[in-house]
PALUMMAR-536198 format. One record per residue: residue number from 1; x, y, z of N, C-alpha, C in turn; residue in one letter. Coordinates in steps of 0.05 Angstrom, whole numbers, plus 5000, padded with zeros to 4 digits. Layout:
N
seq=NUM	n.u=X	n.v=Y	n.w=Z	ca.u=X	ca.v=Y	ca.w=Z	c.u=X	c.v=Y	c.w=Z	type=a
...
end
This chain:
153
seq=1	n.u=9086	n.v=4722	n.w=4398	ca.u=9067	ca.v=4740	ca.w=4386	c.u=9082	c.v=4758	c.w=4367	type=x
seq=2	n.u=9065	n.v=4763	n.w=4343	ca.u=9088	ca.v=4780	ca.w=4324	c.u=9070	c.v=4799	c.w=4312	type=x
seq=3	n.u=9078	n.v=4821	n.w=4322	ca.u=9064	ca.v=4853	ca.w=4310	c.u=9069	c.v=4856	c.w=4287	type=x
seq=4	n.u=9051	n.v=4884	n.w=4274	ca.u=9059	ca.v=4885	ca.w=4249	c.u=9086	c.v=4903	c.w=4255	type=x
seq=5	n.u=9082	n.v=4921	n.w=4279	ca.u=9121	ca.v=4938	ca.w=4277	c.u=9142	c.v=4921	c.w=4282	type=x
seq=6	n.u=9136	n.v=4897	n.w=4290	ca.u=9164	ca.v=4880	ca.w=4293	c.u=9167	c.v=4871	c.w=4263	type=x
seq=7	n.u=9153	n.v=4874	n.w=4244	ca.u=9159	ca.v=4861	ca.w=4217	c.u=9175	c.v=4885	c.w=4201	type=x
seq=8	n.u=9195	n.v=4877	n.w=4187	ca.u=9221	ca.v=4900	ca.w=4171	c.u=9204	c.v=4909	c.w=4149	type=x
seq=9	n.u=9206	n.v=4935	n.w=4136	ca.u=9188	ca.v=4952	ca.w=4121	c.u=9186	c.v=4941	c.w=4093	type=x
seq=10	n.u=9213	n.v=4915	n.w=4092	ca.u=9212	ca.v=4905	ca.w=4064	c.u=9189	c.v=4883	c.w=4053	type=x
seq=11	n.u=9180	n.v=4878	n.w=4077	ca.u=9176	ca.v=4841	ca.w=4091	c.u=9137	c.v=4852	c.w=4076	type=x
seq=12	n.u=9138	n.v=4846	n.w=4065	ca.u=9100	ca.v=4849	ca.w=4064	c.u=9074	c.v=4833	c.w=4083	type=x
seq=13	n.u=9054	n.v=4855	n.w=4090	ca.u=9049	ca.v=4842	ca.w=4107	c.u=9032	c.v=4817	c.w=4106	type=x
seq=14	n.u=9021	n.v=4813	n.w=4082	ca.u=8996	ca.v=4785	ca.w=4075	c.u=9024	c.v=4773	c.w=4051	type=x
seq=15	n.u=9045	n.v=4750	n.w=4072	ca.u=9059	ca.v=4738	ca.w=4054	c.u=9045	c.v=4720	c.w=4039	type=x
seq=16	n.u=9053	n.v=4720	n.w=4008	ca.u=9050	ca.v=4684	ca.w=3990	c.u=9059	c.v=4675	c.w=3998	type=x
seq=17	n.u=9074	n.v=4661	n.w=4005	ca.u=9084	ca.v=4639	ca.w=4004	c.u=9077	c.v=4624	c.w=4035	type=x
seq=18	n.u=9079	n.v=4594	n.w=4040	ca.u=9064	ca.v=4590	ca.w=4058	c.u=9103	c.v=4584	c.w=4080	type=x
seq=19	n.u=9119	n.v=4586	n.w=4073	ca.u=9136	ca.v=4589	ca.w=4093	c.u=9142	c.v=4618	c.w=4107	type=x
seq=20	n.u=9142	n.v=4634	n.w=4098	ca.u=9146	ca.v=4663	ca.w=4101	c.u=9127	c.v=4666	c.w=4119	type=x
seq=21	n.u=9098	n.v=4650	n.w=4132	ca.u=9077	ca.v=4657	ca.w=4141	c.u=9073	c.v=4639	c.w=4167	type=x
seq=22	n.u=9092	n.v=4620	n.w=4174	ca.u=9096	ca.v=4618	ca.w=4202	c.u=9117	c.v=4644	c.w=4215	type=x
seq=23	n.u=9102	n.v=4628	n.w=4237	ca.u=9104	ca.v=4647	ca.w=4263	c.u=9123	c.v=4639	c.w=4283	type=x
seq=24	n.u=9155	n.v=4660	n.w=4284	ca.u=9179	ca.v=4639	ca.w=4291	c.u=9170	c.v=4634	c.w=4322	type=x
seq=25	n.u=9179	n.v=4615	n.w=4333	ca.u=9167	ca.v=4608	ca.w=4356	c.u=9197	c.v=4622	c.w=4372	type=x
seq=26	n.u=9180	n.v=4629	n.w=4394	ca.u=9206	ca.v=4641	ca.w=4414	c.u=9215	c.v=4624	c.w=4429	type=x
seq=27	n.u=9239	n.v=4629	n.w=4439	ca.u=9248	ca.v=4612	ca.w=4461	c.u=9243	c.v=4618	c.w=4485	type=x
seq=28	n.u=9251	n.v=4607	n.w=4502	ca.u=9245	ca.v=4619	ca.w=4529	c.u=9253	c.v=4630	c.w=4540	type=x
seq=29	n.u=9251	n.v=4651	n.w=4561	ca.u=9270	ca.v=4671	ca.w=4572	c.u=9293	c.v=4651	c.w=4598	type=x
seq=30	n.u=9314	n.v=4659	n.w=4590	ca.u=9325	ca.v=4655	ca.w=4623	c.u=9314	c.v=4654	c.w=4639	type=x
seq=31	n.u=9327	n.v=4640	n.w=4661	ca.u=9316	ca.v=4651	ca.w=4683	c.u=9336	c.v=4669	c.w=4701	type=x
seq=32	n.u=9355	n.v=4676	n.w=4700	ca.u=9367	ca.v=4704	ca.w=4703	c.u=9364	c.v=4732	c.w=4685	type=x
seq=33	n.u=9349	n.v=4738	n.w=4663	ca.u=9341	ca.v=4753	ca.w=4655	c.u=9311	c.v=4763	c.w=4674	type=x
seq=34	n.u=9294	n.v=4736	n.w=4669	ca.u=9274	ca.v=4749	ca.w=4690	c.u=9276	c.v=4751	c.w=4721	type=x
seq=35	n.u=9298	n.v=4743	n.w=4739	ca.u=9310	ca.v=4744	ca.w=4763	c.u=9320	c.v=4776	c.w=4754	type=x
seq=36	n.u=9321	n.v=4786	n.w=4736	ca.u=9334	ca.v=4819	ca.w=4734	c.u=9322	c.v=4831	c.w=4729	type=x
seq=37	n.u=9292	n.v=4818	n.w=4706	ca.u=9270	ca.v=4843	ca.w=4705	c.u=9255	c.v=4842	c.w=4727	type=x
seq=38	n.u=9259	n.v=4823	n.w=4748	ca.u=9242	ca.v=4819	ca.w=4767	c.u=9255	c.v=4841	c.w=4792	type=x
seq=39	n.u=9277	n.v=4839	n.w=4787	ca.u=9293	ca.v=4865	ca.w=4806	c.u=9285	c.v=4888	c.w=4808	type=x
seq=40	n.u=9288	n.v=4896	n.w=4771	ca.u=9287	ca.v=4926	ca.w=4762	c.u=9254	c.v=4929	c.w=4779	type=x
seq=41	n.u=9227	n.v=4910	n.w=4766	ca.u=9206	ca.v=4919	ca.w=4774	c.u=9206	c.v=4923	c.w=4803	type=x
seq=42	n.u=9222	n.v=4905	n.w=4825	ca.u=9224	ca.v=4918	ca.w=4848	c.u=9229	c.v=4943	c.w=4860	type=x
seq=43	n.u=9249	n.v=4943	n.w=4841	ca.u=9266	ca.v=4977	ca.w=4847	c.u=9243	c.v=4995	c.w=4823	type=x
seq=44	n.u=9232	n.v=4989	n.w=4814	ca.u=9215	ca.v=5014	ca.w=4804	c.u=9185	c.v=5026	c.w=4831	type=x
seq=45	n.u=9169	n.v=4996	n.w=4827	ca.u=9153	ca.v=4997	ca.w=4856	c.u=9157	c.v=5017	c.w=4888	type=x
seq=46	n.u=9196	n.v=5000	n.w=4895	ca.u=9203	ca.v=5023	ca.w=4913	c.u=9201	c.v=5054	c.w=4905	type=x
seq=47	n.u=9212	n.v=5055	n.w=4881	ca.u=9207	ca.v=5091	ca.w=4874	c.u=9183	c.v=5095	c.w=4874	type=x
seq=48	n.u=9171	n.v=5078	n.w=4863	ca.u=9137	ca.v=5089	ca.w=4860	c.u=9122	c.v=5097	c.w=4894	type=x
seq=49	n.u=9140	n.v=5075	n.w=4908	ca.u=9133	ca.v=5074	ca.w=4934	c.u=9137	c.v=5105	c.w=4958	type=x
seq=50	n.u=9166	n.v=5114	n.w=4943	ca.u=9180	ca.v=5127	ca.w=4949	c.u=9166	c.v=5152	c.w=4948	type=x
seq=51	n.u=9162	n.v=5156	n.w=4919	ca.u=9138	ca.v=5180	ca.w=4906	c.u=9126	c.v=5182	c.w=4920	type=x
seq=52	n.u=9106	n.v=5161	n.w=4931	ca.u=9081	ca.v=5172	ca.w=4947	c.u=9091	c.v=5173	c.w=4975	type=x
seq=53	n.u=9105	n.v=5168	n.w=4993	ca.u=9117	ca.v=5182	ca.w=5008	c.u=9129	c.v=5203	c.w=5011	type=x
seq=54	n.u=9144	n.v=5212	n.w=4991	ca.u=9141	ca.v=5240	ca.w=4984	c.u=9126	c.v=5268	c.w=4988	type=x
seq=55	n.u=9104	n.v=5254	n.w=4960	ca.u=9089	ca.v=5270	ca.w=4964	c.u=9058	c.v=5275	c.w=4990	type=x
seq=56	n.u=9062	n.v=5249	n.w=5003	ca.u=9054	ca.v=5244	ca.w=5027	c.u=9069	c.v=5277	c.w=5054	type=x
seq=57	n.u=9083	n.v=5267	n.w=5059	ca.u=9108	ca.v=5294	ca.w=5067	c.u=9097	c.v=5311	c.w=5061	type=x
seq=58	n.u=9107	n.v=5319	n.w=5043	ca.u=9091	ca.v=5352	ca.w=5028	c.u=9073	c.v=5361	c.w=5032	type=x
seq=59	n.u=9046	n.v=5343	n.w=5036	ca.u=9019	ca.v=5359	ca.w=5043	c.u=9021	c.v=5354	c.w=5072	type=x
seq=60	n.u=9037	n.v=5342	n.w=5082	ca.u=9037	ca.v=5335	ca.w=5115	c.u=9050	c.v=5353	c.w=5135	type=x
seq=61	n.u=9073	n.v=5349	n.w=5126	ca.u=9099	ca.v=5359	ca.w=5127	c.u=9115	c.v=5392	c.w=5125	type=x
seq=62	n.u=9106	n.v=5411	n.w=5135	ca.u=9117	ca.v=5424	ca.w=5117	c.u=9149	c.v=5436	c.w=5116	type=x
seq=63	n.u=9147	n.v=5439	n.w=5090	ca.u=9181	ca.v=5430	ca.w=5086	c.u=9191	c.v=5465	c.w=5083	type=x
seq=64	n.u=9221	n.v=5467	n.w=5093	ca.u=9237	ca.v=5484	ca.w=5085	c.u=9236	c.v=5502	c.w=5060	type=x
seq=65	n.u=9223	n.v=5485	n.w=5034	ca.u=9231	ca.v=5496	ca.w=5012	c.u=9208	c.v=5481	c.w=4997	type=x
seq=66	n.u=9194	n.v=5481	n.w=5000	ca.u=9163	ca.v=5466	ca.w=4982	c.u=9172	c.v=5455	c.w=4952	type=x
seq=67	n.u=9181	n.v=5475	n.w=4938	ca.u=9186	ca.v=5479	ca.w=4914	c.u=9217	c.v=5457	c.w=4905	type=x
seq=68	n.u=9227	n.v=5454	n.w=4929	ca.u=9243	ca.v=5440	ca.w=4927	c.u=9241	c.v=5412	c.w=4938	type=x
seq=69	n.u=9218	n.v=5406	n.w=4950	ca.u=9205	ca.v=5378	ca.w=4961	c.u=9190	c.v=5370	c.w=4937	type=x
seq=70	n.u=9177	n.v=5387	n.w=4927	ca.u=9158	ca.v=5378	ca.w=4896	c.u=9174	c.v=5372	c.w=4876	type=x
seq=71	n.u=9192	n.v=5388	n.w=4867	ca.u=9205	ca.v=5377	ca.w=4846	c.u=9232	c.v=5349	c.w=4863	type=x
seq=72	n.u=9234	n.v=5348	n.w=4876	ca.u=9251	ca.v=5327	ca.w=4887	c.u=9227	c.v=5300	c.w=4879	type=x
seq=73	n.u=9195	n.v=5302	n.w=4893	ca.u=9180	ca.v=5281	ca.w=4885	c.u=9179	c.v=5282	c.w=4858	type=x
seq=74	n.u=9178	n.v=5301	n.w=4842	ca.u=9175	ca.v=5293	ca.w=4814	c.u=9200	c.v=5284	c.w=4803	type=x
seq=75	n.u=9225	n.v=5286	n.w=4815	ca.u=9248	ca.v=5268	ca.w=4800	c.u=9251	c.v=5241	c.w=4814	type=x
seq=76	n.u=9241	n.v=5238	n.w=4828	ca.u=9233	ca.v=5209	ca.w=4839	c.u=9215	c.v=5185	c.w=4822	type=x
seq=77	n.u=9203	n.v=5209	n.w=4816	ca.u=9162	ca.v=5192	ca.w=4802	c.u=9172	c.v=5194	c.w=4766	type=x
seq=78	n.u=9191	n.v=5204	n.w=4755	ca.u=9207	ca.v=5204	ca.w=4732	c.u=9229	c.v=5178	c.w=4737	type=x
seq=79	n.u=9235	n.v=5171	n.w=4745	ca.u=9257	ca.v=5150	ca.w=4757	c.u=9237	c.v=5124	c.w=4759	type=x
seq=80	n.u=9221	n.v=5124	n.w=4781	ca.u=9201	ca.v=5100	ca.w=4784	c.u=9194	c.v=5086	c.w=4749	type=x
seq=81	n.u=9188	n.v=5108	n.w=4744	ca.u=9187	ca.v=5112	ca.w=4706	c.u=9195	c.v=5092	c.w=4689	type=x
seq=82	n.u=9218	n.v=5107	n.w=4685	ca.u=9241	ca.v=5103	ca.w=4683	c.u=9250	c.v=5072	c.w=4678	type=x
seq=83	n.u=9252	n.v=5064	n.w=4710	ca.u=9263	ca.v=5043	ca.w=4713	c.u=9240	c.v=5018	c.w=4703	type=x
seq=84	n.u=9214	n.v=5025	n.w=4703	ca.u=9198	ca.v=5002	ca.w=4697	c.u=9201	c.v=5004	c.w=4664	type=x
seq=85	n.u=9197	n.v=5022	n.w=4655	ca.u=9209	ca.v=5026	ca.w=4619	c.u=9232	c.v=4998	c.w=4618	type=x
seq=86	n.u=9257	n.v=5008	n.w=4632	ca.u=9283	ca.v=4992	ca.w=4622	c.u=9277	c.v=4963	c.w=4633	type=x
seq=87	n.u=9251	n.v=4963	n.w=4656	ca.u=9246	ca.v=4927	ca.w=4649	c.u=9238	c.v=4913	c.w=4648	type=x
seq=88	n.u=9217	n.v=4929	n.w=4627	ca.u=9199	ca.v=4916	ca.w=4604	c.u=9213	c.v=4923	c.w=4573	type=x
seq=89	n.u=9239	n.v=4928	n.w=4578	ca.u=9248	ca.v=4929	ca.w=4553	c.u=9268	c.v=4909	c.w=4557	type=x
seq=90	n.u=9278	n.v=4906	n.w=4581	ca.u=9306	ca.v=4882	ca.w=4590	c.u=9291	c.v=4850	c.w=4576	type=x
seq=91	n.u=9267	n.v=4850	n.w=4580	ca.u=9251	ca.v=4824	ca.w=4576	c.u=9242	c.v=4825	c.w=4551	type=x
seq=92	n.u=9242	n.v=4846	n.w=4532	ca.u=9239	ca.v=4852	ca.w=4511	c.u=9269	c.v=4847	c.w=4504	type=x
seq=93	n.u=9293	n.v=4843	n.w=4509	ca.u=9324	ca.v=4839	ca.w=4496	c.u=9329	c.v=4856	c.w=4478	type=x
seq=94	n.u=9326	n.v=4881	n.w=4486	ca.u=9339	ca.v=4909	ca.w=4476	c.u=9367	c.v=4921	c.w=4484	type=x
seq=95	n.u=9378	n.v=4923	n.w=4464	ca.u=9414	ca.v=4930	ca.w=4479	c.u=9415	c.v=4948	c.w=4492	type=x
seq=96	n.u=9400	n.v=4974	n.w=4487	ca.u=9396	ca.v=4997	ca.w=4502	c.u=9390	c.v=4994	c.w=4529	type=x
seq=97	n.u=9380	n.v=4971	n.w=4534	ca.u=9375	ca.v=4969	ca.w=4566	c.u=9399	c.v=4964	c.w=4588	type=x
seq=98	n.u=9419	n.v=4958	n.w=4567	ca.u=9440	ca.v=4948	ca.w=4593	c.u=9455	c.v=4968	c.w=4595	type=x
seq=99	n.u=9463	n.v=4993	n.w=4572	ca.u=9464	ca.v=5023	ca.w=4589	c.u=9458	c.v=5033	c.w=4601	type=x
seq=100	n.u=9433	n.v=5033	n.w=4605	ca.u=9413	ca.v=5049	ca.w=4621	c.u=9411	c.v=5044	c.w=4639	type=x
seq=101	n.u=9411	n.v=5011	n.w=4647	ca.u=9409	ca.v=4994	ca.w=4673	c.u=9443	c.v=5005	c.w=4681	type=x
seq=102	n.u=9460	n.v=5003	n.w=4674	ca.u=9481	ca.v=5011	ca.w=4686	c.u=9481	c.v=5027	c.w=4707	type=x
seq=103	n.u=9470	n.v=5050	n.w=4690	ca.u=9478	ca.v=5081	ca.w=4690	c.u=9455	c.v=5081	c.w=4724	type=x
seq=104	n.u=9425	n.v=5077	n.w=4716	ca.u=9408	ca.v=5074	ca.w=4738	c.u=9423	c.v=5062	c.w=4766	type=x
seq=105	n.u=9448	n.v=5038	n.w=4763	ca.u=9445	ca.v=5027	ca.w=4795	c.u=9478	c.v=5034	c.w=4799	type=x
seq=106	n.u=9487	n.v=5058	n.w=4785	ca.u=9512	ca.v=5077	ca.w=4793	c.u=9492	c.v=5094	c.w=4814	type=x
seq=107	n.u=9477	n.v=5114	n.w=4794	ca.u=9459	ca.v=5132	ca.w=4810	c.u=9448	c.v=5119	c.w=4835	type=x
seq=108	n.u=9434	n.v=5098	n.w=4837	ca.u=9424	ca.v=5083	ca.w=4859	c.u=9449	c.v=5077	c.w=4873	type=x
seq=109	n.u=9466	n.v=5069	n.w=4871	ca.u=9494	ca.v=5067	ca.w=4885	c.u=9507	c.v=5094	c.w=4900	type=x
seq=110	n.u=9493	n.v=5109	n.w=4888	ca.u=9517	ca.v=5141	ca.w=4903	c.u=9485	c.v=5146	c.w=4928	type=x
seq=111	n.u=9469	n.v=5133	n.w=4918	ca.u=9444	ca.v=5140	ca.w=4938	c.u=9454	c.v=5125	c.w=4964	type=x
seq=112	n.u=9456	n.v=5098	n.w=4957	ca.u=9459	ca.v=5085	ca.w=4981	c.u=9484	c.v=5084	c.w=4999	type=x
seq=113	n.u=9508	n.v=5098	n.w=4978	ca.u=9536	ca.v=5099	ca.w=5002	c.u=9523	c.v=5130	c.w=5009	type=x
seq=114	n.u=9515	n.v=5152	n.w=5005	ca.u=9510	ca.v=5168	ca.w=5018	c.u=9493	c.v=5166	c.w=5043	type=x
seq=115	n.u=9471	n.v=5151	n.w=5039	ca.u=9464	ca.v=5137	ca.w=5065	c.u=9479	c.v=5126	c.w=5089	type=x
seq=116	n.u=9508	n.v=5123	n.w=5085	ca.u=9521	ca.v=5104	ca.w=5098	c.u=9530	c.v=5137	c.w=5118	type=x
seq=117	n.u=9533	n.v=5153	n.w=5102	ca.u=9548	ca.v=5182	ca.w=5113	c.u=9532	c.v=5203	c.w=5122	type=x
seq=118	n.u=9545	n.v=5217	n.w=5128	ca.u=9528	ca.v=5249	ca.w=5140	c.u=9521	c.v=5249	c.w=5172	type=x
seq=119	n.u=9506	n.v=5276	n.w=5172	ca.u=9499	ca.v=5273	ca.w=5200	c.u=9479	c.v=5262	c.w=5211	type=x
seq=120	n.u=9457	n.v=5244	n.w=5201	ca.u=9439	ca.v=5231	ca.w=5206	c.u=9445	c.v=5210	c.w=5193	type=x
seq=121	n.u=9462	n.v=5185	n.w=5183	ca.u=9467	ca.v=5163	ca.w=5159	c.u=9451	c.v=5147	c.w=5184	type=x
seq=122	n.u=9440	n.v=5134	n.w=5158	ca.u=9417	ca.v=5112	ca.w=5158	c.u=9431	c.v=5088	c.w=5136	type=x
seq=123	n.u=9440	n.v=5067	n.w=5152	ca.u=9459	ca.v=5047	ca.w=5141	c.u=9431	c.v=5022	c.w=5135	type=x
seq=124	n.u=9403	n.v=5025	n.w=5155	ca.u=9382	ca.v=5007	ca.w=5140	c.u=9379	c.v=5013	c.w=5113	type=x
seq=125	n.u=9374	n.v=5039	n.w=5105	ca.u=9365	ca.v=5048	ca.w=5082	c.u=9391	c.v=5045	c.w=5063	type=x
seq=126	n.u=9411	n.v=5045	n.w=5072	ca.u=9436	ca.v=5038	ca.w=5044	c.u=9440	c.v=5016	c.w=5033	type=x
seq=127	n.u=9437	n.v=4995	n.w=5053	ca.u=9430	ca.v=4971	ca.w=5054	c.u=9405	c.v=4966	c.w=5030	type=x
seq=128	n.u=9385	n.v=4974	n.w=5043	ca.u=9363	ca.v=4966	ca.w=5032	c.u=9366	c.v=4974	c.w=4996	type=x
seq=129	n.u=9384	n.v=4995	n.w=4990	ca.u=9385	ca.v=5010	ca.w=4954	c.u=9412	c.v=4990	c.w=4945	type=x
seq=130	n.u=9425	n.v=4992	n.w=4969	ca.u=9454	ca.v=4981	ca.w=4959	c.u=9449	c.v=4946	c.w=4946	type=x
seq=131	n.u=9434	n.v=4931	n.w=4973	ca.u=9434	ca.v=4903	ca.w=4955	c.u=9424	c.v=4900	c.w=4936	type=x
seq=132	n.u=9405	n.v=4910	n.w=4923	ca.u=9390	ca.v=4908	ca.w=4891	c.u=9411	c.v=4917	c.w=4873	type=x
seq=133	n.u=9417	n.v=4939	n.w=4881	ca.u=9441	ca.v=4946	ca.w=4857	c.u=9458	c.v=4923	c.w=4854	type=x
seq=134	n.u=9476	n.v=4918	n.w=4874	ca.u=9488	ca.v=4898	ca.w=4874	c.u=9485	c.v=4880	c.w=4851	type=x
seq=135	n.u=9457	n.v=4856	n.w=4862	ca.u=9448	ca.v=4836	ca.w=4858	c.u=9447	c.v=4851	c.w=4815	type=x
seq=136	n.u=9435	n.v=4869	n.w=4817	ca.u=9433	ca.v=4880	ca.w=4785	c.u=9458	c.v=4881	c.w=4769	type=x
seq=137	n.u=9473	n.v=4887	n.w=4783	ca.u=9497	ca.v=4891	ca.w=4768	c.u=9520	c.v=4874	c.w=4770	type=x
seq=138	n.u=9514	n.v=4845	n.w=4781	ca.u=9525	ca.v=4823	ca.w=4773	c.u=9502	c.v=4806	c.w=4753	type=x
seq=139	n.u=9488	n.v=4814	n.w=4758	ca.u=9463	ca.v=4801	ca.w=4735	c.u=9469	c.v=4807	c.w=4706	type=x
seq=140	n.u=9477	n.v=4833	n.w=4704	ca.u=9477	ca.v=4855	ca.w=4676	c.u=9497	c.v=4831	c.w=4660	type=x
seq=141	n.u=9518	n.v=4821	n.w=4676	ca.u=9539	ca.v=4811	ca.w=4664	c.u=9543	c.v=4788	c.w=4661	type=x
seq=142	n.u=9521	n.v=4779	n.w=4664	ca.u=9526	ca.v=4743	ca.w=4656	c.u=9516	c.v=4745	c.w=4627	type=x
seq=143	n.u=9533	n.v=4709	n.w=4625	ca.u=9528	ca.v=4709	ca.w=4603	c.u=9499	c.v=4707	c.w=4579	type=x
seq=144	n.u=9484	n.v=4689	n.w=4595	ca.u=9447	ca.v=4694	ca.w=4587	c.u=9439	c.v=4719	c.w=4585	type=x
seq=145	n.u=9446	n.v=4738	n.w=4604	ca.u=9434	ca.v=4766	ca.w=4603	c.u=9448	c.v=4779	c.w=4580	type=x
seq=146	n.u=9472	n.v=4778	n.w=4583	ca.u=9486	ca.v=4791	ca.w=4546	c.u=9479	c.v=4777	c.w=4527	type=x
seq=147	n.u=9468	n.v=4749	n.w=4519	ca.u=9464	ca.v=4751	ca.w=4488	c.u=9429	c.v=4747	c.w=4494	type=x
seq=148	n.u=9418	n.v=4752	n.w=4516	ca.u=9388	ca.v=4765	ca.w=4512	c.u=9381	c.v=4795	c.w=4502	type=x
seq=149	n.u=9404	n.v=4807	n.w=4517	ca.u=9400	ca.v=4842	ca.w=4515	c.u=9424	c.v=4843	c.w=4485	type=x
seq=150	n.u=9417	n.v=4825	n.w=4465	ca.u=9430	ca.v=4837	ca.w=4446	c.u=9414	c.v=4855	c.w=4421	type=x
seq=151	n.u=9385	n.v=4852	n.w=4420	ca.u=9373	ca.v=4857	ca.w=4402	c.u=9372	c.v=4883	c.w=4403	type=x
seq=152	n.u=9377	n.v=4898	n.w=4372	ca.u=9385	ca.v=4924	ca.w=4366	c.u=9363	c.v=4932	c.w=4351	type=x
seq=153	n.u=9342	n.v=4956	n.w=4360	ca.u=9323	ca.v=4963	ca.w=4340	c.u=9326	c.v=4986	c.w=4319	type=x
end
């Protein structure tokens, strides 16, 4: 499918000529590209999931510091965000996505070894953040996923 913003500002939009006026046909996606946007949407869902547990708590719950339970859910429900943005843009083959995806399953990574620690560590729950990251960030680096995520807007 081809928008008029995917067309360059030079390109007119009712071409003459009758080659200029097909429609390049796409190829198909990997199937480890979508094995990775299929991740990210997991790991967005969990946050989303996360969010409403959250804010579940809060009106339930009452917390130590309210003000600091609310904005904790709202950097959660910014993240859930977030992450569904970078993958519907990963499937879109935007380069910007594979910084961002980085950067997201470092942060998700210091979540889940912290889980592993402290005085209550919950090693289900590290588990549970740690294998997606994982699985993401051997994905990021194959080779299908780098010359999908090459397109520069």
């Amino acid at each position: 499918m081809l928008f008029i913003l995917d067309m360059p500002v030079n390109e007119p939009l009712n071409p003459r000529n009758d080659q200029s006026a097909e429609v390049p046909v796409t190829s198909r996606t990997h199937a480890l590209v979508t094995l990775l946007a299929a991740v990210l949407w997991l790991e967005a869902v969990a946050l989303a999931a996360a969010t409403v547990f959250l804010i579940f708590e809060v009106l339930v719950a009452p917390a130590d510091s309210v003000t600091s339970a609310i904005a904790l859910a709202v950097v959660v429900a910014i993240a859930a965000v977030w992450v569904a943005v970078i993958a519907i843009n990963t499937v879109r083959g935007n380069a910007w996505t594979r910084g961002a995806t980085i950067v997201v399953q470092v942060l998700l990574g210091a979540i889940a070894i912290g889980s592993f620690q402290g005085i209550g560590p919950r090693p289900d729950i590290g588990w549970m953040v740690l294998f997606p990251v994982l699985v993401v960030l051997v994905l990021m680096f194959t080779k299908p996923v780098l010359a999908h995520t090459n397109h520069r807007e």
